[in-house]
VEXKERO-391652 format. One record per residue (C-alpha): residue in three letters; x, y, z. Coordinates in Angstrom, 1 decimal. Layout:
# residues N
- resn; px; py; pz
- ALA; X; Y; Z
...
//
This chain:
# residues 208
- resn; px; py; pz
- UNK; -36.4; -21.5; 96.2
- UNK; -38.4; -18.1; 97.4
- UNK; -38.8; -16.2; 94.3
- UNK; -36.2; -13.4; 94.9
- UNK; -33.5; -15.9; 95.7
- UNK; -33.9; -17.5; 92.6
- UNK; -33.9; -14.0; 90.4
- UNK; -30.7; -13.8; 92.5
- UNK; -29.4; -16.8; 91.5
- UNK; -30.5; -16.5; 87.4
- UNK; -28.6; -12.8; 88.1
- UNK; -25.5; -14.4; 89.2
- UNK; -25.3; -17.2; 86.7
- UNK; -26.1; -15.0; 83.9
- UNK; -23.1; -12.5; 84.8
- UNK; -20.3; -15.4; 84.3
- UNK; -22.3; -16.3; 80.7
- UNK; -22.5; -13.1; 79.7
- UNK; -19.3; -12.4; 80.9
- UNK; -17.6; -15.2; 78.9
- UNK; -19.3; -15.3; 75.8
- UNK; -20.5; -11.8; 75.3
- UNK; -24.0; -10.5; 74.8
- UNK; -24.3; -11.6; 71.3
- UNK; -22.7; -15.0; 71.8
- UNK; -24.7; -16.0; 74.9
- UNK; -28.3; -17.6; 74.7
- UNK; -30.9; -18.0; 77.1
- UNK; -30.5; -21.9; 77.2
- UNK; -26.9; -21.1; 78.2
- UNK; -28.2; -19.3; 81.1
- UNK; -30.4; -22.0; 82.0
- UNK; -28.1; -25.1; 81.6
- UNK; -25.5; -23.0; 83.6
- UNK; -28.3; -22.4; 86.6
- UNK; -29.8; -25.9; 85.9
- UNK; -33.0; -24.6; 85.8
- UNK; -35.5; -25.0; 82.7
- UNK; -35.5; -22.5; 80.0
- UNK; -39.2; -22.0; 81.3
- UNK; -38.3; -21.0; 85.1
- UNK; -35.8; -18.8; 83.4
- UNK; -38.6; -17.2; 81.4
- UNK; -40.7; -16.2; 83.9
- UNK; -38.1; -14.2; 86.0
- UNK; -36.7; -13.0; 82.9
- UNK; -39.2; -12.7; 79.7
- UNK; -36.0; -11.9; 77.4
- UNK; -32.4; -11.9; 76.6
- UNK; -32.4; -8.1; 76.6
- UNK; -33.8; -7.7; 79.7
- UNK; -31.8; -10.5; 81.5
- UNK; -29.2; -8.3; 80.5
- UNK; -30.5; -5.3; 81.6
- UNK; -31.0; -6.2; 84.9
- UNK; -27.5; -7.4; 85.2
- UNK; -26.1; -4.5; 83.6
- UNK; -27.5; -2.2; 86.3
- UNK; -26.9; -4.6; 89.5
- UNK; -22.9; -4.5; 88.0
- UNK; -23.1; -0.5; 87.6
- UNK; -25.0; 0.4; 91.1
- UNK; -22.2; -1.9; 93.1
- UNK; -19.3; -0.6; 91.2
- UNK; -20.8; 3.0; 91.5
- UNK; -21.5; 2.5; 95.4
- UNK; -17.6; 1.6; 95.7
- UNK; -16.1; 4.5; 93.4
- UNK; -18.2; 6.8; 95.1
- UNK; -17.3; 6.1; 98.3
- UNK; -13.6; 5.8; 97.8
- UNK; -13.1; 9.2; 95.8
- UNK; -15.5; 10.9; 98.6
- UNK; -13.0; 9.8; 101.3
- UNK; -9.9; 11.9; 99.4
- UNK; -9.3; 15.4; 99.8
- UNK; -7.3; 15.9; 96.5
- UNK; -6.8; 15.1; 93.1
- UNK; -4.4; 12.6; 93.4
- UNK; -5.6; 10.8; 96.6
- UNK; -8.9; 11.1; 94.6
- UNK; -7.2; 8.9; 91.5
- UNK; -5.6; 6.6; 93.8
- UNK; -8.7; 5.5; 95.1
- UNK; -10.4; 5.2; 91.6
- UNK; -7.7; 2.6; 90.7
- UNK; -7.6; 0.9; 94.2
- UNK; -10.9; 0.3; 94.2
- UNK; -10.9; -0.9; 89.9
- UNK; -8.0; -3.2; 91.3
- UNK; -10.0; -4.8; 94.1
- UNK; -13.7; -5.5; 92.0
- UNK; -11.6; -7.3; 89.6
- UNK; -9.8; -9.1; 92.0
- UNK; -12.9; -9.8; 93.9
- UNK; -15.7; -9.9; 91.4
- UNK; -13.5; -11.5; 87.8
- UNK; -16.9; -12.5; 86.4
- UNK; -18.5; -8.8; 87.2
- UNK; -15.1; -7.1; 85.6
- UNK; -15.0; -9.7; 82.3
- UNK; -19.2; -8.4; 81.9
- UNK; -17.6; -4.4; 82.1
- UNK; -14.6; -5.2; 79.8
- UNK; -16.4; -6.6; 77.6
- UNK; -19.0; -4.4; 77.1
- UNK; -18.6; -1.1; 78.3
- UNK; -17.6; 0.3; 74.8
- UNK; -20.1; -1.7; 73.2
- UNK; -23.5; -0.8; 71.8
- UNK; -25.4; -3.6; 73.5
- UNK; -24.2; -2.2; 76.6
- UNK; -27.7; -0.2; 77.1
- UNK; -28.2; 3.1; 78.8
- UNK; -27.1; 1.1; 82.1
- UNK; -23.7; 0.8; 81.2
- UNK; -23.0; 3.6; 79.2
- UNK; -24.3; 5.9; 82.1
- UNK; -21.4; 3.9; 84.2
- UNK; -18.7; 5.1; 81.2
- UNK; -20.5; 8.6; 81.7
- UNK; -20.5; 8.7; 85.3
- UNK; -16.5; 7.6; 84.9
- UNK; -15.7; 10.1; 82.2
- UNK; -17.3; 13.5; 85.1
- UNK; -15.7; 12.0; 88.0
- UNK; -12.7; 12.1; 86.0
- UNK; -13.1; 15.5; 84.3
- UNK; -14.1; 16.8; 87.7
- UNK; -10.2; 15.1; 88.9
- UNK; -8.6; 17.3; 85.9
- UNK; -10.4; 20.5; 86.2
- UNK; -10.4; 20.8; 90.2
- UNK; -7.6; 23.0; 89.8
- UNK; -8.1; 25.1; 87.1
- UNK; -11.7; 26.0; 88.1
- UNK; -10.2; 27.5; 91.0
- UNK; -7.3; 29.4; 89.4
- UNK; -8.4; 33.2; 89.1
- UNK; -6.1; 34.1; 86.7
- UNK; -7.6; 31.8; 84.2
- UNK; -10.2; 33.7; 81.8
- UNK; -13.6; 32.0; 80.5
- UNK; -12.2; 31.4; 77.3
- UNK; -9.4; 29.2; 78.8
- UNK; -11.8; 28.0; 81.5
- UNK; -13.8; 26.5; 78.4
- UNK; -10.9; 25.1; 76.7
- UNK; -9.4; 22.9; 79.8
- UNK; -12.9; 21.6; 79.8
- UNK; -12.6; 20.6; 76.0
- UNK; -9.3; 18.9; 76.5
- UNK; -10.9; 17.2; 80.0
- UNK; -13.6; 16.0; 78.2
- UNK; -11.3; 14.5; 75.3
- UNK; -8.8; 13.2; 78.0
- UNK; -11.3; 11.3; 79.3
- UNK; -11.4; 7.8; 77.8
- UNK; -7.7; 7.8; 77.4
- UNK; -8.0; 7.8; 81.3
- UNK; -10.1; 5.5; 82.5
- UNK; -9.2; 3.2; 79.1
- UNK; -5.4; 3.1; 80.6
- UNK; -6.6; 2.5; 84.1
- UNK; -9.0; -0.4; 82.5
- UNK; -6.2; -1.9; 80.5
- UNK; -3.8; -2.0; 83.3
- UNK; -6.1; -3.8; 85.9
- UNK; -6.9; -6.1; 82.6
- UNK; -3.3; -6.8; 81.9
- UNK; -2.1; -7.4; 85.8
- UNK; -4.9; -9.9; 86.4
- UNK; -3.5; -11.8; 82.9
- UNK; 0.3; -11.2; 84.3
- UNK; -0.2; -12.6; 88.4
- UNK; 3.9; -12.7; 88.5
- UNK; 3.5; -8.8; 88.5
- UNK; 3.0; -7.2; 92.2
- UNK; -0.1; -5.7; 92.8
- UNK; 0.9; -2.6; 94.3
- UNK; 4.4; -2.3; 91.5
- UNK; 0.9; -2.3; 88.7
- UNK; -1.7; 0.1; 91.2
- UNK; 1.8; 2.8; 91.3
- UNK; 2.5; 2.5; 87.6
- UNK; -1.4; 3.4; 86.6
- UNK; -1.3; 5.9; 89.0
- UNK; 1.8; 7.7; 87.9
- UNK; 1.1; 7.2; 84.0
- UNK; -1.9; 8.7; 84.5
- UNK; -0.8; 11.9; 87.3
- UNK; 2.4; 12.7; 85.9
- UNK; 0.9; 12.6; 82.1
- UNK; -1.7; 15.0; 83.6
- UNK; 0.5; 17.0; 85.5
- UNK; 2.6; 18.2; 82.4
- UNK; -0.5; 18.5; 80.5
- UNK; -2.2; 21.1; 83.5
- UNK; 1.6; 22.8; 83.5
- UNK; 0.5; 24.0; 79.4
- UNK; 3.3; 21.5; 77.9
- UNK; 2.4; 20.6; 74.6
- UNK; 4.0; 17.4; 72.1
- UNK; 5.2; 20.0; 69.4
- UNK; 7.9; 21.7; 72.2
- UNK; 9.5; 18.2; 71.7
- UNK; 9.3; 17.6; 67.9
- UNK; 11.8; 19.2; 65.5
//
């Protein structure tokens, strides 16, 4: 097999490992009995656990990038924009389960590596650019309050794209649930939870 077929192939194999067991949990002779290759042929395309791993890690982020990318680019507005984030989070896992396992697994998780913590990054500003579209362009905002919508972006951040990664996680575990009945709920837990937020309403209005 031509050289960058097999790296391919290692790639490929190594995702669904990875994917299953977990970084810490998989071994390089895993890899290898999975490809049915020798632990030597392995070696040479890949001199290390860590960097098997890295180079999977940033095949997963460019592809998943590429898509979110494109999708959000397409939209004209917040909400469109959202849409397409979860749309497009529904469809990889649908068509690439071992790819979305390898993120679920270890996006939140130190051994992800700079590749996939610059995907949870790259997330977190597309979604704080979603939440503060408006409010950068509302002239009767001052700096000050300009600078605290970008604090509470910033902090609303991973309870976004955490919801939107649990829902995707739980529909694929619960197939009896219509795919667009789970894309709708995401989208309005997440818009209309925003919405009230960007109108200035607050928890303690509702506690007495």
């Amino acid at each position: 097999m031509p050289h960058a077929r097999r790296r391919e192939q290692l790639r490929g194999v190594a995702l669904g490992e990875f994917g299953r067991r977990g970084y810490h949990d998989t071994q390089m002779e895993h890899v290898a009995a999975a490809a049915q290759v020798s632990k030597a042929l392995l070696y040479q395309h890949f001199p290390s656990k860590d960097e098997l791993f890295a180079d999977v890690s940033a095949a997963v982020v460019a592809e998943l990038t590429e898509r979110l990318s494109a999708a959000v680019l397409a939209e004209q507005d917040s909400a469109a924009r959202i849409a397409a984030m979860i749309r497009v989070l529904f469809d990889y896992a649908t068509d690439e389960p071992d790819a979305w396992s390898f993120i679920v697994r270890h996006l939140d998780k130190f051994q992800g590596g700079g590749e996939l913590r610059g995907l949870r990054d790259r997330l977190g500003a597309s979604f704080a650019g979603l939440l503060l579209v408006r409010r950068r362009s509302d002239p009767t905002l001052s700096p000050a309050a300009l600078a605290v919508n970008e604090r509470r972006a910033r902090l609303l951040v991973p309870l976004m794209y955490g919801a939107i990664l649990s829902s995707v996680s739980w529909w694929l575990e619960h197939p009896d649930t219509a795919r667009d009945e789970a894309e709708a709920m995401a989208l309005e837990f997440i818009w209309l939870g925003l919405d009230r937020l960007r109108s200035g309403e607050r928890m303690e209005h509702h506690v007495r």
